[in-house]
C-alpha atoms as one frame of an Amber mdcrd trajectory, in Angstrom:
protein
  50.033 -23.063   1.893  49.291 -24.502   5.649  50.072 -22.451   8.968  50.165
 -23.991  12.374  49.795 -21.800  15.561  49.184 -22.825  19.068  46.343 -21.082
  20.852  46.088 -20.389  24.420  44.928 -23.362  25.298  48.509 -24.818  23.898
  46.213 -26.318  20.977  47.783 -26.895  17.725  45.741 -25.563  14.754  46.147
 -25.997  11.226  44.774 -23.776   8.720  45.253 -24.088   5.055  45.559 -20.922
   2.265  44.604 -22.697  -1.228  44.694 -19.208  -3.032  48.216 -19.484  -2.752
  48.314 -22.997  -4.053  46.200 -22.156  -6.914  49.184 -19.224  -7.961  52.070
 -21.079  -7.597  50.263 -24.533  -9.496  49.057 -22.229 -11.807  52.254 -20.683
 -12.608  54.173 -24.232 -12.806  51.190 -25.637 -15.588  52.109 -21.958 -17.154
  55.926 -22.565 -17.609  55.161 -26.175 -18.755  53.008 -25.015 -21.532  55.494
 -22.579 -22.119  57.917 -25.448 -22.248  56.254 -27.138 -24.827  55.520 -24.474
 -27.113  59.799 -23.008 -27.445  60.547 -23.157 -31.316  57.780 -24.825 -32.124
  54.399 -24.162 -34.582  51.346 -25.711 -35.764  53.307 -27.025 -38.909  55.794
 -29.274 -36.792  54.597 -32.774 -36.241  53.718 -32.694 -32.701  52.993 -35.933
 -30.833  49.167 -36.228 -29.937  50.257 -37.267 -26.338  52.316 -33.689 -26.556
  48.803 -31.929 -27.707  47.048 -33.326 -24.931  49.684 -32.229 -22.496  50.032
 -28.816 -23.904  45.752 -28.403 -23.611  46.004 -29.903 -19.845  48.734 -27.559
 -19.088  46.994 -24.156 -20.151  43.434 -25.210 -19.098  45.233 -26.275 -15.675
  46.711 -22.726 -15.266  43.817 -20.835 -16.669  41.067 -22.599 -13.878  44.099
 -22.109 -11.271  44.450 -18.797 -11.235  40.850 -18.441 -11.790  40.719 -20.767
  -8.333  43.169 -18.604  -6.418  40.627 -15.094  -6.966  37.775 -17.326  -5.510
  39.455 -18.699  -3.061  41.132 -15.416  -1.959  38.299 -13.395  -0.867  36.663
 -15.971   1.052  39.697 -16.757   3.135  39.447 -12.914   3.520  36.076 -13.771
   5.107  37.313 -16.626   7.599  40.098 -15.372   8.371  37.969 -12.457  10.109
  35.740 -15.124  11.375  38.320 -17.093  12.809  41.158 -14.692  13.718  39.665
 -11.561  14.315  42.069  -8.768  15.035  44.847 -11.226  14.620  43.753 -11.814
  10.411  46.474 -12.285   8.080  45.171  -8.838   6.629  46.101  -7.109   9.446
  42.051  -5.493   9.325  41.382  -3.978  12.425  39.717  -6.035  15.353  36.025
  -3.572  15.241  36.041  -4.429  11.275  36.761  -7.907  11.401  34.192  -8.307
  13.868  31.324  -7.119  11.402  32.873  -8.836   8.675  32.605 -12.046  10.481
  29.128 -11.440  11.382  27.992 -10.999   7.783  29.852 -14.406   6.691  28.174
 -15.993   9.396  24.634 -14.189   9.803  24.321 -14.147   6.166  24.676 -17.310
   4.913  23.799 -15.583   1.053  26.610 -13.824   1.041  28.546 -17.286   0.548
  26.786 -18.032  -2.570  27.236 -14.130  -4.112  29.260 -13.703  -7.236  33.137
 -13.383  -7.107  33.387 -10.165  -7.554  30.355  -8.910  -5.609  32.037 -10.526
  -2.958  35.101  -8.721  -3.045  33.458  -5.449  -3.520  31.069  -6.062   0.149
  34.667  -6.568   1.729  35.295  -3.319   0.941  31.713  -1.551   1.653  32.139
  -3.072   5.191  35.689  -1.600   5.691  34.135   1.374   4.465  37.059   1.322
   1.634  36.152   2.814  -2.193  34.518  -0.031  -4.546  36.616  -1.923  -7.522
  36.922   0.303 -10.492  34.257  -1.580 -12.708  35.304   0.163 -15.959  39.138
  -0.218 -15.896  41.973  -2.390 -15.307  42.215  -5.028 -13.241  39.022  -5.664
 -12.762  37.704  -5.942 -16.625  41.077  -8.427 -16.904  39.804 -10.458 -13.850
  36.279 -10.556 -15.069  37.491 -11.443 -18.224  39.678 -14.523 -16.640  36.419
 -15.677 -14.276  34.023 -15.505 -18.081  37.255 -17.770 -20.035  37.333 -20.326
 -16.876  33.717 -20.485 -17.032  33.616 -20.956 -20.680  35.879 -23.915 -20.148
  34.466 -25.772 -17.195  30.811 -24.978 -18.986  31.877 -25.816 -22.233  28.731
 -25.563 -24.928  29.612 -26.926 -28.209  29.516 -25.026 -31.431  29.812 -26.203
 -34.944  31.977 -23.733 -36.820  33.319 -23.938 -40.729  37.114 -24.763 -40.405
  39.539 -23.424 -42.693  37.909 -20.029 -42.981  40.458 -17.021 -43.342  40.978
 -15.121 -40.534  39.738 -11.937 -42.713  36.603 -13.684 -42.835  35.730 -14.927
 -39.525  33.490 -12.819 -37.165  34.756 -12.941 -33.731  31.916 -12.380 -31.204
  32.396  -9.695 -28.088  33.860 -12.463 -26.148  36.386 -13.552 -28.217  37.649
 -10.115 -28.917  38.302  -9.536 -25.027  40.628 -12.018 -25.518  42.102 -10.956
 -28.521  43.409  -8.070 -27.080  45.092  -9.713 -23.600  47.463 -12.220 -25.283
  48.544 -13.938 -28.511  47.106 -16.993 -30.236  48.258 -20.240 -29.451  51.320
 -21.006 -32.030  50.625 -24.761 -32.287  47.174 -23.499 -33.934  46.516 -22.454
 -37.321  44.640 -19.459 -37.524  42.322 -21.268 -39.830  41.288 -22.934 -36.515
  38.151 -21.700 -34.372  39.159 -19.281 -32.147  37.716 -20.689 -29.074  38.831
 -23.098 -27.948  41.750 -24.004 -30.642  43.355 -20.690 -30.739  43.136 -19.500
 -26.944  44.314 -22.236 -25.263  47.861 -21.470 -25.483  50.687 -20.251 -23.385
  49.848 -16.537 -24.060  46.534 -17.323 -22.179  47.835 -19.362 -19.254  50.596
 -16.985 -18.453  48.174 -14.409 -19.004  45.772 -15.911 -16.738  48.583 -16.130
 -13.769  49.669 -12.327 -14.377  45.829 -11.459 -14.481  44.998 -13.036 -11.376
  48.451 -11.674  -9.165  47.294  -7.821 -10.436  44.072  -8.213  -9.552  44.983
  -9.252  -6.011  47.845  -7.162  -5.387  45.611  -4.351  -6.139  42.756  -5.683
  -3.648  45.619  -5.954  -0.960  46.679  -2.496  -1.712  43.189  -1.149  -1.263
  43.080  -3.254   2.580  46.577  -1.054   3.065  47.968  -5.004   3.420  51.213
  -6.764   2.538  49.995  -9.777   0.299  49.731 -12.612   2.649  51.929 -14.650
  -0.356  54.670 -11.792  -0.872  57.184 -14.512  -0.176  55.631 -16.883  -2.739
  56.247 -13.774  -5.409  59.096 -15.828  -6.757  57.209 -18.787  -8.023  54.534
 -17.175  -9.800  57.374 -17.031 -12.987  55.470 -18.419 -16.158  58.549 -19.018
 -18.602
């Protein structure tokens, strides 16, 4: 989403919020997957072209709203840099100031994890950390590891066909298990990863994962979410 203002100076300025891009495209890939998958199992006859569609859709949605966490917090960052008291966040002018400074001073900070990053926004307000060992943030950590796993893919040579009962899912892939449903154009004699994730359970999933997460953050800044009115698009079905 793009703003224009006009500064004192009678200036027009554009700035441009991808986070909320990355929810709303992520949701739309989502419902398209979802689209694709109504009635249907891995015994129909699907189209190739159809396969390939369905695969774009989820892995589109999955990196998305994987996108929209990283982009979040450092727009978080600029806007304090570039808006000071006046940030979307409505963080107060004394805070925003020092926030600023480290995003500028510190040039590391940039390059910090995802996470980490979120949690020195909230040492410098001088708010409580994320909750490490519950929910949202094992989700969201869970969403960053899958979006990693896909964009550095390593490939595995696995025995196909193997019973469910017999295969050994590593740590991983048991996360996973237990935050949505296999994909239903997959046998289950398929390896798990990538075959049987990348379906709509993970894509919408991903989406609901990534809204939570931030929601929460915006309740810990005591902030309406700068996309509140974008709340209607993030529907995955």
């Amino acid at each position: 989403m793009s703003t224009i203002a006009f500064n004192e100076s009678m200036q027009i300025t554009m700035r441009t919020y991808l986070s909320m891009n990355y929810l709303t495209s992520a949701a739309l890939l989502a419902k398209k997957a979802h689209a694709l998958e109504a009635g249907r199992t891995f015994k129909d006859n699907i189209p190739s072209v159809e396969r390939d569609e369905h695969f774009a859709f989820v892995a589109g949605a999955i990196t998305m709203s994987a996108a929209a966490v990283e982009a979040f917090v450092n727009e978080l960052f600029a806007e304090c840099r570039d808006h000071g008291a006046k940030n979307q966040l409505g963080i107060a002018s004394d805070k925003a100031t020092l926030i600023a400074r480290v995003w500028i001073d510190v040039p590391k900070v940039e390059r910090e994890s995802v996470l980490e990053k979120y949690d020195l926004a909230l040492r410098l307000l001088d708010l409580r950390a994320l909750d490490r060992k519950g929910e949202p943030y094992k989700a969201v950590d869970t969403l960053l590891a899958l979006r990693n796993s896909l964009m550095h893919y390593k490939l595995v040579t696995l025995e196909a066909g193997k019973p469910p009962a017999e295969q050994t899912p590593g740590n991983f892939e048991k996360k996973l298990q237990a935050y949505f449903a296999d994909n239903p154009l997959t046998g289950a004699g398929n390896p798990y990863f990538p075959d049987r994730v990348m379906g709509h359970g993970a894509a919408e999933w991903s989406v609901s994962t990534a809204v939570t997460f931030l929601d929460a953050y915006c309740h810990l800044l005591s902030a309406t979410p700068p996309y509140e009115h974008l709340r209607s698009t993030f529907a995955t079905q």
